[in-house]
N, C-alpha and C positions, 0 to 999 in steps of 0.2 A: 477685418478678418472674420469677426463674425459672418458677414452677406457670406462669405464664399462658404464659411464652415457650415451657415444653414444654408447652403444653397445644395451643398453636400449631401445634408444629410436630408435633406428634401428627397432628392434624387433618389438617397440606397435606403429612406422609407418610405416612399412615394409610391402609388399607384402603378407606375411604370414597371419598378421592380418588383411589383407586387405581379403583375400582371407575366414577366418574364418568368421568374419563380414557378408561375402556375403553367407553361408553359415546359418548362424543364420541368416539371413533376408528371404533367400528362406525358409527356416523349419518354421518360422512364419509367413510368407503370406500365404504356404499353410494349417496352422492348422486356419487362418482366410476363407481362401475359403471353405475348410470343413467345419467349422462353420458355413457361410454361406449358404452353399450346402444342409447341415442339418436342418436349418432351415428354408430353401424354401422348403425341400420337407414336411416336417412337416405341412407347411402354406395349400403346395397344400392336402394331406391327408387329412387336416380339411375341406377344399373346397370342394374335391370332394363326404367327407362323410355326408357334410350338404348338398349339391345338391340331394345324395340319400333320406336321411330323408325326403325333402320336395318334392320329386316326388313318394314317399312310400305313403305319409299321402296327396296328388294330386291323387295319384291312390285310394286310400281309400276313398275319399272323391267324385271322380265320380260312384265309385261306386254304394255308397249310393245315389246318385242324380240320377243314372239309376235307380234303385230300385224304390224309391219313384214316379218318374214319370211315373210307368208299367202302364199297361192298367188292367191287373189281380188284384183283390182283393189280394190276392195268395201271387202275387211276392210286393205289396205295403206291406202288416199284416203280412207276415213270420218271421219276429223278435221278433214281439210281444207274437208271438203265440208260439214261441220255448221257451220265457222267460216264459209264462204261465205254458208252461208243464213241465217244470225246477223244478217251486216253485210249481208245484202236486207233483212232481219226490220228491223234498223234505219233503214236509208236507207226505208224503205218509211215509219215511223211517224215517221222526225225530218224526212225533207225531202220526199217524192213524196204525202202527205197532205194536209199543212199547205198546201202548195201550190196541190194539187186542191183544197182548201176555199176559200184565200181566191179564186183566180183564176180558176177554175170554176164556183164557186156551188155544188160538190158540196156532199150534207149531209155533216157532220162524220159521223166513226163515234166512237161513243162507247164506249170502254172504260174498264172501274171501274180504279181506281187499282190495285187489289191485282191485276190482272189484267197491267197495264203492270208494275207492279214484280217479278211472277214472270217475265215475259218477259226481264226486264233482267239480276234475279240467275241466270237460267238463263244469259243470252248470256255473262255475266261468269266462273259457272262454266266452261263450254265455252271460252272464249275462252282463260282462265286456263290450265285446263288442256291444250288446245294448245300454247300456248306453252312449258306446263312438260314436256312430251313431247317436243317439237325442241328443249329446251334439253340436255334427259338423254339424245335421240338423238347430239346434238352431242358433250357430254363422253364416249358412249360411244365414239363413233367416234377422239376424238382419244386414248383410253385404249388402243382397237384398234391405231393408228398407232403409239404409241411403244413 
């Protein structure tokens, strides 16, 4: 019984298992460094994509503060006034149209769909962004205040 029991323990402290051992330690330190590898570059993607966000909405935001401080009526009212002609652009094709046709007998004017639908997502742009210009004039001014 003994040969087999050192034959045993030969084996599981033996060179071999020594040798395996070191083998499972190297294959899991480096699926730990890959881990970590992965998760730094992750860290840094989030860093660099929040650095862009806030030098996007920095550039957007000079913008509008060159705008507003023009000397031009022009280049200060240009937003307003695009929003103005928007909501004509609409009331023009949702209610003063529809109108002229049924109750006039005017002919209908006929525009392709894809033609209505640039019109729309253009108002929607413009519109949008107005609003998001006096919302960021707003927060500047109350940041100017305090």
């Amino acid at each position: 019984m003994s040969g087999i029991a050192g034959l045993l323990a030969s084996i599981f402290t033996g060179p071999l298992v020594k040798e395996v051992l070191a083998v499972i330690e190297r294959v899991q330190k480096a699926r730990l460094d890959r881990a970590a590898m992965e998760a730094e570059l992750k860290r840094a993607i989030a860093a660099e994509l929040a650095l862009l966000a806030t030098t996007e909405i920095e550039a957007r935001r000079d913008v509008i503060v060159a705008e507003l401080r023009g000397e031009s009526w022009l280049q200060r009212t240009w937003r307003p006034l695009v929003a103005v002609t928007f909501a004509a652009v609409i009331v023009f094709y949702g209610l003063i149209l529809p109108i002229a046709v049924d109750w006039f007998g005017a002919p209908p004017v006929r525009i392709g769909d894809t033609l209505l639908g640039w019109i729309m997502t253009t108002v929607n742009i413009a519109i949008g962004g107005y609003i998001g210009g006096r919302t960021l004039e707003k927060v500047a001014r109350s940041f100017r205040a305090s």
